[in-house]
C-alpha positions as CSV (number, residue, x, y, z in Angstrom):
1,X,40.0,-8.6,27.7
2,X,41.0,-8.1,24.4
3,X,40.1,-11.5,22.4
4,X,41.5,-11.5,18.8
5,X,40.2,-15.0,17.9
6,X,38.8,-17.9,19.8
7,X,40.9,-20.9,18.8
8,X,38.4,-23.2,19.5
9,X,37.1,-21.8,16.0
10,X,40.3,-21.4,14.3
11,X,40.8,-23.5,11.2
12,X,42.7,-26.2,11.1
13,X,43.7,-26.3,7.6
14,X,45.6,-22.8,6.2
15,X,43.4,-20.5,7.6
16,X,42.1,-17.3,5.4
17,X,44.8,-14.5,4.7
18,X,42.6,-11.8,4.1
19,X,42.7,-8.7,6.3
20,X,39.1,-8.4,6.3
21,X,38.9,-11.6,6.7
22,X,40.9,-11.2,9.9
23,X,39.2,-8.4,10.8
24,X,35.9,-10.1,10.7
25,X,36.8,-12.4,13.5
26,X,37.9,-9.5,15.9
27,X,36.6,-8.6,19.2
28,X,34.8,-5.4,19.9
29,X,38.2,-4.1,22.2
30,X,40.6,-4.8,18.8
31,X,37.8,-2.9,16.3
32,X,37.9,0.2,19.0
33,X,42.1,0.0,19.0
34,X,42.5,-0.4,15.5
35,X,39.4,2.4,15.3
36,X,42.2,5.3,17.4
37,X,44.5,4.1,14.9
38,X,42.5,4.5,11.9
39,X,41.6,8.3,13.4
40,X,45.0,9.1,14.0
41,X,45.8,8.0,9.9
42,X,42.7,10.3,8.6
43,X,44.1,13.3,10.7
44,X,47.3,13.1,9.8
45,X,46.5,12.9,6.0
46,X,44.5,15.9,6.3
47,X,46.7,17.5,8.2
48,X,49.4,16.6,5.8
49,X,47.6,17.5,2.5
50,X,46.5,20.9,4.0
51,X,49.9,21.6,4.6
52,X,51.5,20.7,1.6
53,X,48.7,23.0,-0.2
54,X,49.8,25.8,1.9
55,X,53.2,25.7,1.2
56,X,53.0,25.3,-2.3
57,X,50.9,28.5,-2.5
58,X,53.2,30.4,-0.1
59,X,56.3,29.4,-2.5
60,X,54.2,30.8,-5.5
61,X,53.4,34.2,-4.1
62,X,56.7,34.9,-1.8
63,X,58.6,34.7,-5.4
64,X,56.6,37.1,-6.9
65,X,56.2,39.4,-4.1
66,X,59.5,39.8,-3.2
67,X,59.9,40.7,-7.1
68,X,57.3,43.4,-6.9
69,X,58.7,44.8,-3.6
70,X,62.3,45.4,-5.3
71,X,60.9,46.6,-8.4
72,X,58.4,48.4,-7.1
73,X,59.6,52.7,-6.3
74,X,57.1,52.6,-3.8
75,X,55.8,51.4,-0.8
76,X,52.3,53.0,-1.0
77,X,52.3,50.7,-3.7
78,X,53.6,47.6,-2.0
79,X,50.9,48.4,0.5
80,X,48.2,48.7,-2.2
81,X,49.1,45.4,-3.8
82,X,49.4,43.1,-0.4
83,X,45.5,42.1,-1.1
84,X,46.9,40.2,-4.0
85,X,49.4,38.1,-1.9
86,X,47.2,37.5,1.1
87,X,47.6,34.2,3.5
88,X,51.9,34.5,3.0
89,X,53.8,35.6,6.0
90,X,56.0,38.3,3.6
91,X,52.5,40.6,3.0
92,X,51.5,39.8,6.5
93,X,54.8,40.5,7.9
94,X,55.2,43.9,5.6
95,X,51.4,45.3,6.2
96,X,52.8,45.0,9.6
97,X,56.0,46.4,9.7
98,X,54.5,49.2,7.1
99,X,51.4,50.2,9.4
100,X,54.0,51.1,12.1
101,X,56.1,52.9,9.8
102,X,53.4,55.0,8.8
103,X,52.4,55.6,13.0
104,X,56.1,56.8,13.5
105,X,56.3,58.8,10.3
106,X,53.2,61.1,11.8
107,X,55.1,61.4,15.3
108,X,57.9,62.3,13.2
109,X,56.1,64.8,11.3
110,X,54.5,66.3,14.4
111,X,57.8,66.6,16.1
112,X,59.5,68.0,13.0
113,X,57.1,69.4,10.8
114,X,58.4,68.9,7.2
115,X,60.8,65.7,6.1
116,X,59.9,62.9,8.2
117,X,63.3,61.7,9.7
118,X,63.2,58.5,12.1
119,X,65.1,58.3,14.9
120,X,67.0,55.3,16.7
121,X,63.6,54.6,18.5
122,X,61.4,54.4,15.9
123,X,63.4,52.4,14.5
124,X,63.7,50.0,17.0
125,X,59.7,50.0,16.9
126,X,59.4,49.3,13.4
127,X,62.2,46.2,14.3
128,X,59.8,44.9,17.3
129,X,56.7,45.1,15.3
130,X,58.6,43.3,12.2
131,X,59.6,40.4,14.5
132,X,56.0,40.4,16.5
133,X,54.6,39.3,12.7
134,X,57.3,36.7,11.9
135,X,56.6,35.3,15.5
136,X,52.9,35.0,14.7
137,X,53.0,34.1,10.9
138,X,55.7,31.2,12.4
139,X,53.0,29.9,15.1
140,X,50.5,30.1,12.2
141,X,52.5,27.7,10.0
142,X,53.9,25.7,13.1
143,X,50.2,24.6,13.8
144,X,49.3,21.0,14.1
145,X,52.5,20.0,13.5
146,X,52.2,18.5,17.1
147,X,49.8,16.3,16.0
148,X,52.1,14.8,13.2
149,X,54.9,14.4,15.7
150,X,52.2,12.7,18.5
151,X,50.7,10.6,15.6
152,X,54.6,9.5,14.5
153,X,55.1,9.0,18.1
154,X,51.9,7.5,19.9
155,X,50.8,5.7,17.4
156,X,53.6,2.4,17.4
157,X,52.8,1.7,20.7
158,X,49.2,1.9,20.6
159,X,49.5,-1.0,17.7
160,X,52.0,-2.9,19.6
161,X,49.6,-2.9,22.9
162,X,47.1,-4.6,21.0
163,X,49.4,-7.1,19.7
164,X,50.6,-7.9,22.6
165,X,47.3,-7.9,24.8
166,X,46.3,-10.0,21.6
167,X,48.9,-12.3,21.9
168,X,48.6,-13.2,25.0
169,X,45.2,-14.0,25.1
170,X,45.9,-16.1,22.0
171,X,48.6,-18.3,24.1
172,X,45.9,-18.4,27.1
173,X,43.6,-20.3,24.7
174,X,46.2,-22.4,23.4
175,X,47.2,-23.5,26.9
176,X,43.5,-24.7,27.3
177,X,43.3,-26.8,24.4
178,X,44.7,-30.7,24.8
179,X,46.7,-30.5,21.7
180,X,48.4,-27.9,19.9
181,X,49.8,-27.1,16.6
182,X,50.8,-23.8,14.6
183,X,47.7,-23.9,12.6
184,X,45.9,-23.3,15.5
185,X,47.3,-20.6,17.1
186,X,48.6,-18.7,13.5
187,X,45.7,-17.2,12.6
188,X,45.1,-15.5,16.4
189,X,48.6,-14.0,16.1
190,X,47.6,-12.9,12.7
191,X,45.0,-11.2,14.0
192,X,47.3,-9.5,17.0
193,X,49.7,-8.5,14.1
194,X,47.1,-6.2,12.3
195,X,47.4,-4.0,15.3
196,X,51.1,-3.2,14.4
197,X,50.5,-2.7,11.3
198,X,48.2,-0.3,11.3
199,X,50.3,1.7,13.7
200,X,52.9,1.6,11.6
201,X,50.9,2.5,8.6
202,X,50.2,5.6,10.7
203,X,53.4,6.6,12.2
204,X,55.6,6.7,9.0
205,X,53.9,9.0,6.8
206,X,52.9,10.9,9.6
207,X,57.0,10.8,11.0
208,X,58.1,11.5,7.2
209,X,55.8,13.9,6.6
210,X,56.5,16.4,10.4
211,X,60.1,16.1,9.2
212,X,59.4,17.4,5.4
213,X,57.0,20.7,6.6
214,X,59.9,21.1,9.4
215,X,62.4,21.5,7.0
216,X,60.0,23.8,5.3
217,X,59.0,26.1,8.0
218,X,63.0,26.6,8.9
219,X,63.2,27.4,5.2
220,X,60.4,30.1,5.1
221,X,61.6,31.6,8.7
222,X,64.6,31.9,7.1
223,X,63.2,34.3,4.5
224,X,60.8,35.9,7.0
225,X,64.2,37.0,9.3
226,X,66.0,38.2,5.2
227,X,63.0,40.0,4.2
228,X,62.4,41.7,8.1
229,X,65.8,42.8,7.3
230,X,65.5,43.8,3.8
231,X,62.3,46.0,4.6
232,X,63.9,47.5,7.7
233,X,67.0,49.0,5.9
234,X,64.7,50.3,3.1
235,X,63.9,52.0,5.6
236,X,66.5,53.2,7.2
237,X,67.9,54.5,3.7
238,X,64.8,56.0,3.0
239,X,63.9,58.0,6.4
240,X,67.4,58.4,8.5
């Protein structure tokens, strides 16, 4: 059973505040729930500062390589530059999309020997690999964002069934004593307490944090779908 304090040792005077104080006095079961909690936090965090890296590097190179692909008369030279922008879903998404135009362009050129011309078909190819890339750079940016919204979720209740396993225990040993008073059974519910706590200090920046890099994926799809687009009317100008 979980056993935050043994009132028969609880101070009768105003007991200690400190939380390692409190946490000093707690039973093995209450060091191993706050432990999950603690595990959960340190995830999350990493989780969270990876992330917020990735995106600030993604929004530093997407700016400039959209600027290079409009200026740029080329797409050999697009192509030759991608290295530069490596790890952002617009390079990913337009080595993709330019590999297959370059697969149709020969089966263009061996069906019609001179000018390559594409057809409705190879366009629609180009299309489908263009939106296999944005589906894949999206799972790539989408990942272990579950484990922000289990942390946000799970976490609450995981604090709140230690305070309430530790509360209870804490009345049992009240109802054993003779007398009782609030400076005996404060410091146990103290103790329970911490268990909420921590669960909270792990489900709001974890909460606060899954909605931010939400908003931020949505926002980068968003420019994954314009630039797909973009690329695939080039294109069409270029080779219909």
């Amino acid at each position: 059973m979980l056993n935050f304090i043994s009132l028969q040792e609880a101070p009768v005077g105003p007991f200690r505040g400190s939380i390692f104080g409190l946490l000093a006095h707690s039973s093995g079961v209450a060091l191993v729930i706050l432990a999950i909690l603690v595990i959960f936090s340190v995830l999350s965090w990493a989780i969270i500062l990876r992330k917020w890296l990735t995106f600030h590097y993604i929004n530093q190179k997407t700016a400039d390589f959209v600027a290079f692909f409009r200026s740029s008369p080329r797409l050999s030279e697009v192509a030759a530059t991608c290295e530069r922008y490596r790890n952002t879903p617009l390079s990913s998404i337009f080595s993709v999309g330019y590999e297959e135009l370059n697969a149709q362009i020969q089966v263009s050129g061996t069906q019609n020997p001179g000018r390559a011309v594409l057809n409705d078909r190879s366009l629609a190819s180009i299309q489908r690999s263009l939106q296999r890339a944005c589906a894949s750079e999206l799972s790539v940016l989408e990942k272990n964002m579950s484990w922000l919204a289990t942390t946000g979720v799970v976490t609450p209740f995981i604090g709140l069934l230690g305070t309430v396993i530790g509360i209870i225990n804490a009345f049992q040993g009240l109802g054993m004593e003779k007398t009782a008073s609030i400076q005996a059974v404060a410091p146990g519910i103290a103790e329970a307490l911490i268990a909420t706590a921590f669960g909270l200090f792990a489900a709001i920046p974890a909460v606060i944090a899954y909605n931010y890099f939400l908003g931020k994926i949505k926002a980068v799809a968003s420019e994954m779908d314009d630039f797909s687009s973009e690329f695939l009317n080039l294109i069409e100008r270029s080779f219909s």
